[in-house]
N, C-alpha and C positions, 0 to 999 in steps of 0.2 A: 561508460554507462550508455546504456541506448537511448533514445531519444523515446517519449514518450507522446504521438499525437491524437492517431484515432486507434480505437480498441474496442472490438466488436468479437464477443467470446459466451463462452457456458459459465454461469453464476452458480455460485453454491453457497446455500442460508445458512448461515449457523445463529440458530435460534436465543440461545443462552446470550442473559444479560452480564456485564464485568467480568468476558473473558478477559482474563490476567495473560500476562506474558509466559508466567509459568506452564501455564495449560498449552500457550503456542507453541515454547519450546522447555521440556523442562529441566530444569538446572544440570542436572546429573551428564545434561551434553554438550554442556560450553564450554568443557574442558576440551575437547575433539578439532579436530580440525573442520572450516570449515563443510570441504567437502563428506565429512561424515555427519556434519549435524541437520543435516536432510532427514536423516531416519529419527530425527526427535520433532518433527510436526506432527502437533497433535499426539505424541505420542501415547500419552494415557487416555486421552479418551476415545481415539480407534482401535487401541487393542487394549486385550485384556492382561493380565500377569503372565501370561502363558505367552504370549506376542500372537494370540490370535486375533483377529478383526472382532470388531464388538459389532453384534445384529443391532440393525436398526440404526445405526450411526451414520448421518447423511454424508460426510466424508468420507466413506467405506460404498456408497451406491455406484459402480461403474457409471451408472449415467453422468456423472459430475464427474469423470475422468476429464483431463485434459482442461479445468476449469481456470482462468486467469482472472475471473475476478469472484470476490467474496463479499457477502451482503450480510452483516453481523447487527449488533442489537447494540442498545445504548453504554456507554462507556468500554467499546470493544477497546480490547489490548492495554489495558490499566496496568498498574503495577511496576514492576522495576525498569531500571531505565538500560536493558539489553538493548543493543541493537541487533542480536542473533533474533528476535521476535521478528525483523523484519527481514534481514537476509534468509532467514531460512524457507520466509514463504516465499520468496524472490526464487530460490532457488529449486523451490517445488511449483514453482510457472506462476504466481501469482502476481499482479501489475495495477493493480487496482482494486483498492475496501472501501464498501460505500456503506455506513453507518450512522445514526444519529449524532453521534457522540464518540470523540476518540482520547485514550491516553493520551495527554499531552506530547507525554515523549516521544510514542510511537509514532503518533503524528506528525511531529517533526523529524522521527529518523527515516519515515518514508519517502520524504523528497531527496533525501541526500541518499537516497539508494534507486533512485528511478522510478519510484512508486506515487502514486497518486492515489492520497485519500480524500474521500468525499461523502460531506455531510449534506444531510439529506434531513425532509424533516419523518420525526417520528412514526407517524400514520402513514407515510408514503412508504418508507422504506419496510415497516410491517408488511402491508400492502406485496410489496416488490417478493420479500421472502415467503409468502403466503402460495403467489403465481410458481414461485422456481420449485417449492414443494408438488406443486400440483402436478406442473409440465418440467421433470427433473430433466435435465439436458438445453435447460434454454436461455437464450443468450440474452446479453444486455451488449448497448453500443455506448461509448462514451467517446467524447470530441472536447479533446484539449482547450482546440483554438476558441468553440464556442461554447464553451464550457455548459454541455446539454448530456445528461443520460437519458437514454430511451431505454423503457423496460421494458422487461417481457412480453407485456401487454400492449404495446405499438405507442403508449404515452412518455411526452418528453418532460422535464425536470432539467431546471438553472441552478446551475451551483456557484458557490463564491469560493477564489482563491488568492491566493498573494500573486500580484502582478510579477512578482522577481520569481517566485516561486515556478510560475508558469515558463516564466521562458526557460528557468532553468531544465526543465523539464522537455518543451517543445528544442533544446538545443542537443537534449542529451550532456549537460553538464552539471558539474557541482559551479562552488561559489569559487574557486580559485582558477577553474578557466573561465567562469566569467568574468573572473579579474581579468586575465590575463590578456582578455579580448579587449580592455581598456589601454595596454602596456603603451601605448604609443601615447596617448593622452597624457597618460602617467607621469611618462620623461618632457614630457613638452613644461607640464603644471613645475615638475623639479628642476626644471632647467630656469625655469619662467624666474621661479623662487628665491635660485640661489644669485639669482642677479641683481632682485630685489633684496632679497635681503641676505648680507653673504655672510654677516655674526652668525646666521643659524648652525 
């Protein structure tokens, strides 16, 4: 997993409130492997029955090619507890959703995939997705260490995260290399243990 510190990229709004999982990735592609369930982002609501591009679909504007982070509306990514909702956007370059409000789930499957979700409050983030409509192609910067996004508009924004959470993040690990970066302590406490107490 890569390590996640600073991240300074092209934002794209998706307007709509309780995007579901389903609409992120929809069912009919979790059977695929992952490298095929790339082509089920978004899939119904960028194209049509036909698999043409649906007009006017801000995920469909080239300007927002190349976009790694996504700025969504209140209770984005709700609904079932896939973790293909967050691989899949990992896998179409996305590293970062900043949103009022997140699925619980998806909130927590985003750290254990290298992703950083970030709540924001309501009016700001409005605000945020109003400017990337305006100016499509424009970036947002975000800093792990000091946990600041700057928008579009040159203004910064403090976010709160889980202190484990973060380094696991700034290390580019999950929770079982962070374990494992303790192993030497580990053996020390079970050695320490079994001398104290050797019934165990």
């Amino acid at each position: 997993m890569d390590a996640f510190t600073t991240l300074k990229a092209v934002a794209v709004p998706i307007d709509q409130a309780n995007v579901d999982t389903d609409q992120i990735i929809p069912a009919r592609f979790l059977g695929r492997t992952r490298d095929r369930q790339v082509e089920g982002f978004f899939h119904d609501l960028r194209l049509d029955p036909n698999g043409r591009p649906r007009e006017g679909v801000t995920l469909n504007n080239p300007a927002y090619k190349g976009a790694k982070i996504m700025v969504g509306n209140t209770n984005f990514a709700c609904g079932s507890s896939r973790e293909n909702a967050v691989t899949t956007m990992v896998d179409n370059g996305f590293r970062s959703f900043i949103a009022p409000s997140f699925g619980d789930i998806f909130f927590n499957n985003c750290f254990q995939n290298g992703c950083l979700p970030i709540r924001l409050p309501a009016e700001r983030v409005a605000r945020i997705r109003v400017i990337l409509h305006e100016l499509p192609g424009a970036e947002i910067a975000i800093d792990l260490a000091k946990q600041t996004v700057t928008g579009p508009d040159g203004k910064t924004d403090s976010f709160e995260v889980d202190p484990f959470r973060k380094e696991m993040l700034l290390k580019g690990a999950d929770e079982v290399k962070i374990t494992l970066g303790y192993e030497s302590d580990i053996k020390r406490f079970e050695d320490k243990q079994k001398q104290e107490m050797p019934w165990l």
